[in-house]
C-alpha positions in Angstrom: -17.6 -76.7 159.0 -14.8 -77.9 161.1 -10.9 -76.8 161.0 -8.5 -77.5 164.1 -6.8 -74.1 164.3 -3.5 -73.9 166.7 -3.6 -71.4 169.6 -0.3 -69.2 170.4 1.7 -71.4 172.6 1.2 -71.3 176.3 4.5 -70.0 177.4 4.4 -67.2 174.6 6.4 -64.4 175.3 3.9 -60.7 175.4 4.8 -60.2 171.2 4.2 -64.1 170.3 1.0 -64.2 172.1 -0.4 -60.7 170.9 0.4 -61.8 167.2 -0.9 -65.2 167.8 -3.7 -64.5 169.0 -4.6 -61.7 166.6 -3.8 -64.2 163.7 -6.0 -66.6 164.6 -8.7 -64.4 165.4 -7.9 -63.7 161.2 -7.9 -66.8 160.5 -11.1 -67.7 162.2 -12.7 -64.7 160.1 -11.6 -65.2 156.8 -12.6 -69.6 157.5 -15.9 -68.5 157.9 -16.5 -67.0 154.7 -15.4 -70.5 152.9 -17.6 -72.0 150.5 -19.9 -69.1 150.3 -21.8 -67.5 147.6 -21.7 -64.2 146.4 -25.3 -63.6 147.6 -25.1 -65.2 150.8 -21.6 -63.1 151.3 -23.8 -60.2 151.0 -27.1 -61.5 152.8 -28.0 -59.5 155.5 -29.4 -61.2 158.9 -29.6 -58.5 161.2 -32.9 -56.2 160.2 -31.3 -53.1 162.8 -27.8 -53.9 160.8 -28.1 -54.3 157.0 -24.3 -53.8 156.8 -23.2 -56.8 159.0 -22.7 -59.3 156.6 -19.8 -61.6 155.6 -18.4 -59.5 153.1 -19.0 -56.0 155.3 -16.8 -57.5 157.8 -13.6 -58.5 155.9 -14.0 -55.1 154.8 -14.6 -53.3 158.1 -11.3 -55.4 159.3 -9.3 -54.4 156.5 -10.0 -51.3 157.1 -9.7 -51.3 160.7 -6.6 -52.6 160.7 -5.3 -50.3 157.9 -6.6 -47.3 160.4 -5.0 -48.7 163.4 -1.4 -49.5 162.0 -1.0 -47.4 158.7 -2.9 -44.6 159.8 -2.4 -44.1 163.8 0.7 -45.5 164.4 2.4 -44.8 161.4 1.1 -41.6 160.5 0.3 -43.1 157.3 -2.0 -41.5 154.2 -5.4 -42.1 155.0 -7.1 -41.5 151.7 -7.7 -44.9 150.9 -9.5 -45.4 153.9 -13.5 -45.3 153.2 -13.7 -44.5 156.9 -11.9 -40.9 156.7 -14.2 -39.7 153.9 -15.8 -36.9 155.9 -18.4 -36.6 152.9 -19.2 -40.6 153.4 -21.4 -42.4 155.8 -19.9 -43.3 159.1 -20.0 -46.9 158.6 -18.4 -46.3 154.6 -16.2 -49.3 156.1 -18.5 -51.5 156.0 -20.3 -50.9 152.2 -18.2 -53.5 149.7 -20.2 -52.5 146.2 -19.7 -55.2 143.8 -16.1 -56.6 144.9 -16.4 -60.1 145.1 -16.0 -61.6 147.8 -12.5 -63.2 146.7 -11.6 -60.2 146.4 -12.2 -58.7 149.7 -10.3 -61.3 151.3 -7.5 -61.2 148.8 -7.3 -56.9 149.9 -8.1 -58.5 153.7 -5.3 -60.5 153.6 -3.0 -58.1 151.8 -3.6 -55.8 154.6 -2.9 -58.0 157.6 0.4 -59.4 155.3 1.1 -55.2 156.2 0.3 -54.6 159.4 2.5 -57.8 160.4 5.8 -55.7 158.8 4.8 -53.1 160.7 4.3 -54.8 163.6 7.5 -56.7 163.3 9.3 -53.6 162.7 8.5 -51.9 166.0 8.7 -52.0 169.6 6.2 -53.0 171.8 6.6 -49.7 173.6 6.7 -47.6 170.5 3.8 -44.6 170.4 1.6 -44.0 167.4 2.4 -41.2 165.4 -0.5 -39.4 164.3 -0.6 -36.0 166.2 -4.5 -35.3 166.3 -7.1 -38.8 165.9 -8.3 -40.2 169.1 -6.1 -43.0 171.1 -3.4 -41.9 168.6 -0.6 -41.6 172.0 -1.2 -45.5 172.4 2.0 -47.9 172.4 1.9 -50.5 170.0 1.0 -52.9 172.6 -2.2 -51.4 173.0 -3.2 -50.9 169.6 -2.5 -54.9 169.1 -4.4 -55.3 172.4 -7.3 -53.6 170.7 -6.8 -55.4 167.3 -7.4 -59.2 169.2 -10.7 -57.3 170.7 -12.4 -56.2 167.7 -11.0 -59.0 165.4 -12.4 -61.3 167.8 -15.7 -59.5 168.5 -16.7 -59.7 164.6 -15.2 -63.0 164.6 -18.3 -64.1 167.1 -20.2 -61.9 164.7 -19.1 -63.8 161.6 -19.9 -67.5 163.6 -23.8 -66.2 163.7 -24.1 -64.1 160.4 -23.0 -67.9 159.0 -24.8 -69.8 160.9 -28.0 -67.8 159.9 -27.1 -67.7 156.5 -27.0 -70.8 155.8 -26.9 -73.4 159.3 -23.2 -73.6 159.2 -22.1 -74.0 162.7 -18.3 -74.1 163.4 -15.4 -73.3 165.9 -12.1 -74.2 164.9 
């Protein structure tokens, strides 16, 4: 597994680099579910964490970025969003049924294709919108801030979920 992945450039202004670098922490993700099988896409390596697999994280990002941008900032409906089902587990984010895998990144993509307009739309300095969820007076800035973290975080997560699946070793 090798890819050569471009980094934002160096002199960047603050809206260039926080995009860049959020899209390539994407793009790392959804590169490291290529060429697997359903089964291995759903294989779980961690014993404490049967939900950490491939396909659990596209679908925890999808839905964390659909909570961060549609939901908090926007004030957007959160129905759709497994994670706001009071009468679900806490980690519903994470459960991806029987959607293949194609599918998950397909919806993964879709929502990351949204969360750019909005993005793109707004001002750096702009506050969420949602009156009552935690972190919901953050600036824009932050939020993207945040979205580089955890994208990244399960990125790492994604590089040793592979490589124990199935040896694949990789950084762009």
């Amino acid at each position: 597994m090798s890819h050569i992945f471009e980094r934002p450039p160096l002199l960047a202004d603050e809206r260039a680099a926080l995009t860049g670098w959020l899209d390539l922490q994407r793009r790392i993700l959804r590169w490291k579910c290529e060429g697997l099988s359903e089964a291995d896409a759903r294989r779980p390596v961690v014993p404490t964490s049967p939900l950490m697999t491939m396909a659990g994280l596209v679908a925890h990002m999808r839905w964390t970025e659909h909570t961060w941008l549609e939901v908090i900032f926007l004030d957007g409906d959160s129905t759709p969003n497994p994670a706001f089902d009071e009468s679900a587990d806490e980690d519903a984010d994470w459960y991806t049924g029987d959607v293949p895998l194609a599918q998950l990144l397909a919806d993964y993509e879709a929502q990351c294709a949204r969360s750019d307009e909005i993005v793109a739309a707004a001002s750096l300095d702009d506050v969420a919108r949602h009156p009552g969820l935690p972190r919901s007076k953050a600036n824009l800035r932050w939020i993207l801030l945040h979205l580089v973290e955890e994208t990244a975080r399960h990125a790492g997560h994604a590089d040793l979920v592979r490589e124990t699946v199935d040896g694949t070793k990789g950084y762009y």
